[in-house]
N, CA, C and O atoms as a Tinker XYZ file with bonds, in Angstrom:
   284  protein
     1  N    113.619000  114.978000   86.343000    73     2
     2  CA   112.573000  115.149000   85.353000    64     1     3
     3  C    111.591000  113.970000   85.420000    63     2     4     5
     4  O    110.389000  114.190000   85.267000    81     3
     5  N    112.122000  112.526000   85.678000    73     3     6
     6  CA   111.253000  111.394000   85.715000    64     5     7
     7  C    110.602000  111.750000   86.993000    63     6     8     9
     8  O    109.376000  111.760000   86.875000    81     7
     9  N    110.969000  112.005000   88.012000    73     7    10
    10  CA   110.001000  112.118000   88.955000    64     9    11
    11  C    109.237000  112.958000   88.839000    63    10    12    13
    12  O    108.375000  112.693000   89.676000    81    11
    13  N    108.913000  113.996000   88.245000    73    11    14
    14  CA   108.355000  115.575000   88.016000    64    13    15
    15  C    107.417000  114.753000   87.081000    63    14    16    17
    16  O    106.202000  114.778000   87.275000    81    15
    17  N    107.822000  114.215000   86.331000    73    15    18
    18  CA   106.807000  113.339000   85.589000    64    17    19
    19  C    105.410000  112.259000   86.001000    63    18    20    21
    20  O    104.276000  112.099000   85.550000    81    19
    21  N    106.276000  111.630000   87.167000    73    19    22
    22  CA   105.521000  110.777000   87.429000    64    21    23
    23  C    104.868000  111.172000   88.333000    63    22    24    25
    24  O    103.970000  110.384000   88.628000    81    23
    25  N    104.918000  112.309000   89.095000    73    23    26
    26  CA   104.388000  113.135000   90.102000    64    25    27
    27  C    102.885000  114.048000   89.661000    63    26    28    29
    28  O    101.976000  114.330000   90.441000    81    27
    29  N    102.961000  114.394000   88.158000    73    27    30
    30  CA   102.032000  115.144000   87.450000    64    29    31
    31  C    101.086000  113.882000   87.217000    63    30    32    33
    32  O     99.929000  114.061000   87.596000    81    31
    33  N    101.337000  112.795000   86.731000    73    31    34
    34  CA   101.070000  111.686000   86.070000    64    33    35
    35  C     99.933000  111.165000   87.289000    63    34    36    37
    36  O     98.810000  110.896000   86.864000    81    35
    37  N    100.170000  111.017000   88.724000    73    35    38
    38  CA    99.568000  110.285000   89.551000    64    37    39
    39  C     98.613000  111.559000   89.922000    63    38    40    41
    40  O     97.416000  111.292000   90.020000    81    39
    41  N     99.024000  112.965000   90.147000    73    39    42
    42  CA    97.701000  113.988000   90.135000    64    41    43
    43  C     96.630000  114.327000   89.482000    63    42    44    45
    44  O     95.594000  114.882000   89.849000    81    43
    45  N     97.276000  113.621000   87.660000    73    43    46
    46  CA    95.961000  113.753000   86.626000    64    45    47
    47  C     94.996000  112.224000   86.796000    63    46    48    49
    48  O     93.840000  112.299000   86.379000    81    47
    49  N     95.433000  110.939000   87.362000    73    47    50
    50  CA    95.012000  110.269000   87.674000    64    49    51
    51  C     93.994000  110.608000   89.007000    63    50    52    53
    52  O     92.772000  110.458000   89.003000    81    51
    53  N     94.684000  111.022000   89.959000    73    51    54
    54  CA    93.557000  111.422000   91.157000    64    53    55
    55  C     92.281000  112.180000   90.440000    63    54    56    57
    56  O     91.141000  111.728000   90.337000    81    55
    57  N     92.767000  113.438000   89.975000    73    55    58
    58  CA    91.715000  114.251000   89.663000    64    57    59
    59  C     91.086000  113.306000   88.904000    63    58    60    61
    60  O     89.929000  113.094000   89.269000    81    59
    61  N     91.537000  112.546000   87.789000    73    59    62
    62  CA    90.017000  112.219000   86.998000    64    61    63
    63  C     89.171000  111.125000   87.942000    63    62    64    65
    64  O     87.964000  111.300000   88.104000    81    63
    65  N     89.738000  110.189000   88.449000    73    63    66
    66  CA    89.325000  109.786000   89.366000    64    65    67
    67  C     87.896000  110.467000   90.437000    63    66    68    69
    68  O     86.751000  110.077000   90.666000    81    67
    69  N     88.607000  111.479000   90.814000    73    67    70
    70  CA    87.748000  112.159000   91.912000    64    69    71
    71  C     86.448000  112.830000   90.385000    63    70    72    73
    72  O     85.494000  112.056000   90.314000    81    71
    73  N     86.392000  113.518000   89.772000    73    71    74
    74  CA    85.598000  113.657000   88.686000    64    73    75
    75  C     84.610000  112.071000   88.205000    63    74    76    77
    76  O     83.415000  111.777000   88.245000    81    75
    77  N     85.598000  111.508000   87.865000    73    75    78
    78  CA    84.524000  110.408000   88.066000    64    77    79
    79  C     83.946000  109.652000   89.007000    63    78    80    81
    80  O     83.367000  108.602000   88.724000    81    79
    81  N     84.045000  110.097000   90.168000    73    79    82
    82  CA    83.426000  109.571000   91.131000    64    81    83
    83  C     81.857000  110.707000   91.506000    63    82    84    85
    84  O     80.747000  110.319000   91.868000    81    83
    85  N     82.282000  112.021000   91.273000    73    83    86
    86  CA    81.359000  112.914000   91.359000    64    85    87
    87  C     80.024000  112.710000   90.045000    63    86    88    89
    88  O     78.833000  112.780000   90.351000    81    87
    89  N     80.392000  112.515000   88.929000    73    87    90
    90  CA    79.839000  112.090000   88.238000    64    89    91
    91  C     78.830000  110.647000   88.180000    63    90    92    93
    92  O     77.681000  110.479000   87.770000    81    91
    93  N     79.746000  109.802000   88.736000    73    91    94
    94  CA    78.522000  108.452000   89.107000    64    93    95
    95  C     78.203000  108.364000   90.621000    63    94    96    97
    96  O     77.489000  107.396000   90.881000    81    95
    97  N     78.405000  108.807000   91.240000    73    95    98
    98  CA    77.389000  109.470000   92.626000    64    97    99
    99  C     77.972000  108.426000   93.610000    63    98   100   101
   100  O     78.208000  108.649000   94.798000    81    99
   101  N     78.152000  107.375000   93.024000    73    99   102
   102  CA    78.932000  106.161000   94.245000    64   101   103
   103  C     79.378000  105.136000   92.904000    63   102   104   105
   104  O     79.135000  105.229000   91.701000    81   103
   105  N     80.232000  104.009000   93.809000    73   103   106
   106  CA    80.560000  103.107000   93.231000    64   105   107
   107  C     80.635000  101.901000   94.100000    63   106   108   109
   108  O     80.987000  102.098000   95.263000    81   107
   109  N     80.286000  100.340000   93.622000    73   107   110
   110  CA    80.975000   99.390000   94.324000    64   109   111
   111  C     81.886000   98.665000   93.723000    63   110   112   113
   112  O     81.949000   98.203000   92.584000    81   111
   113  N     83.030000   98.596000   95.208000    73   111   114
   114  CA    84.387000   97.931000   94.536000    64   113   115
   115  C     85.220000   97.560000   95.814000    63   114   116   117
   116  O     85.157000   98.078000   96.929000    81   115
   117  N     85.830000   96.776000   95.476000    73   115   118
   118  CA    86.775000   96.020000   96.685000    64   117   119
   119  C     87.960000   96.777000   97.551000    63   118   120   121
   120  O     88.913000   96.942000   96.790000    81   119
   121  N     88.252000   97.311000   98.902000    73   119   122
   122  CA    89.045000   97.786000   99.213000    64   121   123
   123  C     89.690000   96.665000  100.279000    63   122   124   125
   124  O     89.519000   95.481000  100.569000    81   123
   125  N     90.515000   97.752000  100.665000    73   123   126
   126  CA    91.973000   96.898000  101.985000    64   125   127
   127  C     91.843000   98.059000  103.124000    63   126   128   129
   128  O     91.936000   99.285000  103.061000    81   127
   129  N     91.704000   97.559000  103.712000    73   127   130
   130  CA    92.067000   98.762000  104.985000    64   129   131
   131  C     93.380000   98.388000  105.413000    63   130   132   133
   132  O     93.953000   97.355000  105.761000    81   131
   133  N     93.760000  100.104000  105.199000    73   131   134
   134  CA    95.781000   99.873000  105.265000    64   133   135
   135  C     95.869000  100.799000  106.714000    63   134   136   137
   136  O     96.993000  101.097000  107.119000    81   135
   137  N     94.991000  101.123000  107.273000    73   135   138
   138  CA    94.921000  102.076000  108.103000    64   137   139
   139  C     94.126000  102.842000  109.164000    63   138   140   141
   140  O     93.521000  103.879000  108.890000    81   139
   141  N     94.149000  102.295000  110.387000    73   139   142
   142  CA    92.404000  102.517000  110.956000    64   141   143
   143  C     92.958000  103.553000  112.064000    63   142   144   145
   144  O     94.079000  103.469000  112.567000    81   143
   145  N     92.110000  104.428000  112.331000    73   143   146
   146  CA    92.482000  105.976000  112.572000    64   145   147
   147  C     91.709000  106.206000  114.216000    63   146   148   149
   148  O     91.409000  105.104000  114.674000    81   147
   149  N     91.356000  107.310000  115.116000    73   147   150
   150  CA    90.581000  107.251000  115.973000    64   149   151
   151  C     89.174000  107.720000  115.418000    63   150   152   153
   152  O     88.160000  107.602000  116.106000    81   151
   153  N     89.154000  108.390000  113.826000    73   151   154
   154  CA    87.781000  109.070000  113.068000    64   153   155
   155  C     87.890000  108.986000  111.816000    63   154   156   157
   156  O     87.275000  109.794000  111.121000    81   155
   157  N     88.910000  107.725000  111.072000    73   155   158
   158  CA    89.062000  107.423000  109.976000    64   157   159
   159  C     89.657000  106.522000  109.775000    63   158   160   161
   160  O     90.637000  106.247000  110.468000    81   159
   161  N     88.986000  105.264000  108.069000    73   159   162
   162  CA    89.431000  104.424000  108.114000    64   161   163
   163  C     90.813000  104.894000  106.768000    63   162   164   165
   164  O     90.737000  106.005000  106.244000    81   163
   165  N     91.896000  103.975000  106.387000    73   163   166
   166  CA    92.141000  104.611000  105.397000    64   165   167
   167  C     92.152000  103.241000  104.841000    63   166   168   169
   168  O     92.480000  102.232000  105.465000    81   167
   169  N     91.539000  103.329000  102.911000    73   167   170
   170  CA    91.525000  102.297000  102.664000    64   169   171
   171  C     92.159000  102.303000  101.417000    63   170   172   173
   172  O     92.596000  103.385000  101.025000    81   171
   173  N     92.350000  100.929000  100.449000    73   171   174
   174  CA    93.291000  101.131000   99.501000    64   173   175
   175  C     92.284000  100.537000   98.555000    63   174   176   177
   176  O     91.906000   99.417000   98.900000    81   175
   177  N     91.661000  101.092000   97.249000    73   175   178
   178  CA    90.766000  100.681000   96.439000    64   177   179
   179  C     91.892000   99.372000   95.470000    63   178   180   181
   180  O     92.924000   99.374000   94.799000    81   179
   181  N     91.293000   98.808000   95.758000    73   179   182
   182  CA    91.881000   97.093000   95.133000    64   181   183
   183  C     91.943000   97.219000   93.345000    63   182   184   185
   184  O     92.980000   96.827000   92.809000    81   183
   185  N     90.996000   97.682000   92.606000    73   183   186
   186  CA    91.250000   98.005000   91.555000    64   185   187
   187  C     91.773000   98.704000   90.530000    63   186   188   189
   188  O     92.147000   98.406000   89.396000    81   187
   189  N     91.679000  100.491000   91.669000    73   187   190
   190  CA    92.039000  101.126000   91.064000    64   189   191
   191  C     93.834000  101.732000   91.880000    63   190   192   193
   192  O     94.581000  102.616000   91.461000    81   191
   193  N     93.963000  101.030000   92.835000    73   191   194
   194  CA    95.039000  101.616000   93.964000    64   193   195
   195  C     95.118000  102.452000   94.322000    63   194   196   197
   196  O     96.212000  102.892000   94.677000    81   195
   197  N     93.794000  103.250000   94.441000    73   195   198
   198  CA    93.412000  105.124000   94.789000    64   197   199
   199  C     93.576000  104.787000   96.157000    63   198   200   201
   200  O     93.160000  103.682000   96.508000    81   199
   201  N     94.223000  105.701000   97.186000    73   199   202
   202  CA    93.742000  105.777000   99.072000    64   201   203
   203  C     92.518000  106.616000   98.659000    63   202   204   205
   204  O     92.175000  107.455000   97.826000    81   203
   205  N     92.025000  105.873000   99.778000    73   203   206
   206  CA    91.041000  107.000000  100.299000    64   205   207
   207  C     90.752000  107.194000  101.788000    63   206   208   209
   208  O     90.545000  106.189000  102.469000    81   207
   209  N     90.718000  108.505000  102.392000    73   207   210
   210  CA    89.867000  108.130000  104.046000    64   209   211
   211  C     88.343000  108.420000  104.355000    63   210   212   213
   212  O     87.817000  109.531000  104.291000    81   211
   213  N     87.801000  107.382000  104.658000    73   211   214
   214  CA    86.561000  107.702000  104.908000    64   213   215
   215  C     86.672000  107.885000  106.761000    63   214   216   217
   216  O     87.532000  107.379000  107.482000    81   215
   217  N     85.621000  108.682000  107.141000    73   215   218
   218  CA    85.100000  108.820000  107.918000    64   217   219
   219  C     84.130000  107.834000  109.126000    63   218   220   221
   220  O     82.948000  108.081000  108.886000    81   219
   221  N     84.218000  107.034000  110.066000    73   219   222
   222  CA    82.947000  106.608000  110.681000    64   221   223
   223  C     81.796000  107.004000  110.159000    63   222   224   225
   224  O     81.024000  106.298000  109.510000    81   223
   225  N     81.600000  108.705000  110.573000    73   223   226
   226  CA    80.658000  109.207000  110.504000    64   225   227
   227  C     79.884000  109.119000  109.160000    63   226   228   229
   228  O     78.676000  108.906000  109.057000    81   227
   229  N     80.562000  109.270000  108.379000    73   227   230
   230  CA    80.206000  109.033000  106.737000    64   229   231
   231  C     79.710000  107.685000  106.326000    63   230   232   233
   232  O     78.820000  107.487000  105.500000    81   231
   233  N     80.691000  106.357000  107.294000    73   231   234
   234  CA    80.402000  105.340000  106.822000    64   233   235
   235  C     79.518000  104.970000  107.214000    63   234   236   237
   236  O     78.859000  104.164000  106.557000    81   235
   237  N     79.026000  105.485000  108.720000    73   235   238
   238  CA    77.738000  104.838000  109.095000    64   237   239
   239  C     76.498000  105.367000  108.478000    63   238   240   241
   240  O     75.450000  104.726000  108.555000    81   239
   241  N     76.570000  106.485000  107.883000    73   239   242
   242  CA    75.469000  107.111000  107.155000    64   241   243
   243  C     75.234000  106.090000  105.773000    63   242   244   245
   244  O     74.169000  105.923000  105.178000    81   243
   245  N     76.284000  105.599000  105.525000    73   243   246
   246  CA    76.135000  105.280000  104.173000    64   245   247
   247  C     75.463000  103.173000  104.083000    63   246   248   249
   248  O     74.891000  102.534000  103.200000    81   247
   249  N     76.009000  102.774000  105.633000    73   247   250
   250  CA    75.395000  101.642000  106.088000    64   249   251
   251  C     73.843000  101.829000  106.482000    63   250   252   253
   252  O     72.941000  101.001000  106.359000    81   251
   253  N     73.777000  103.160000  106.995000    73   251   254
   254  CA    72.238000  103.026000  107.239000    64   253   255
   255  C     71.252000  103.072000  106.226000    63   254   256   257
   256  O     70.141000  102.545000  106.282000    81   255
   257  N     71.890000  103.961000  104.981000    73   255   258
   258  CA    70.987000  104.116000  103.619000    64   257   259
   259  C     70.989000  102.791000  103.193000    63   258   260   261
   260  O     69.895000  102.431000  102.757000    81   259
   261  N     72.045000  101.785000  103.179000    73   259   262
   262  CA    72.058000  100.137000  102.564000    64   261   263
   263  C     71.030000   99.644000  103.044000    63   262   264   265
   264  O     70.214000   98.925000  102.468000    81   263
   265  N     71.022000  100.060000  104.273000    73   263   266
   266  CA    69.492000   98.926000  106.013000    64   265   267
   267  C     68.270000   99.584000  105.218000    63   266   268   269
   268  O     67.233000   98.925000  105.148000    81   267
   269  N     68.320000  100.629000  104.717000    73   267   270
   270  CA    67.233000  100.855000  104.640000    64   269   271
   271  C     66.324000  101.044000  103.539000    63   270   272   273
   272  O     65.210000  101.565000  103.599000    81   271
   273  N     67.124000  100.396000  102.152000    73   271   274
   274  CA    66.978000  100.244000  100.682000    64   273   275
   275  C     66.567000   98.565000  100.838000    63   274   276   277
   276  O     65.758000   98.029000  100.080000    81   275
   277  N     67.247000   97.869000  101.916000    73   275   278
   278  CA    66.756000   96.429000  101.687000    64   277   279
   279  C     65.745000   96.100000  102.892000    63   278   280   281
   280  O     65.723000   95.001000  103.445000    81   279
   281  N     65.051000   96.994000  103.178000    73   279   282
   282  CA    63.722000   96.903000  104.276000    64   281   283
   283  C     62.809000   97.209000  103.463000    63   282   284
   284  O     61.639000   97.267000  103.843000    81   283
């Protein structure tokens, strides 16, 4: 039962999570890379201890919008 618990417990955390991330469009915050892939990094959000995998492809899109907000 405790695990059934704590299992529901860390899915209502993801979801609101992922909801609030859709809602504020991005965020900045400190990660760890626990995991580097051949097309993904996987990283560990330092504050909130969410994984996440991003993509190269994603990340470089998202470095080029930074290059090009401070030009």
């Amino acid at each position: 039962m405790f695990r059934n618990n704590l299992s529901n417990l860390m899915n209502a955390s993801l979801l609101y999570f992922k909801n609030y991330l859709r809602k504020a469009k991005s965020i900045e915050t400190t990660a760890a890379v626990s995991d580097i892939g051949q097309h993904l990094l996987e990283l560990v959000l330092i504050t909130t201890g969410h994984v996440c995998k991003v993509s190269y492809k994603q990340l470089g899109k998202h470095i080029q919008q930074m290059i090009e907000k401070t030009v």
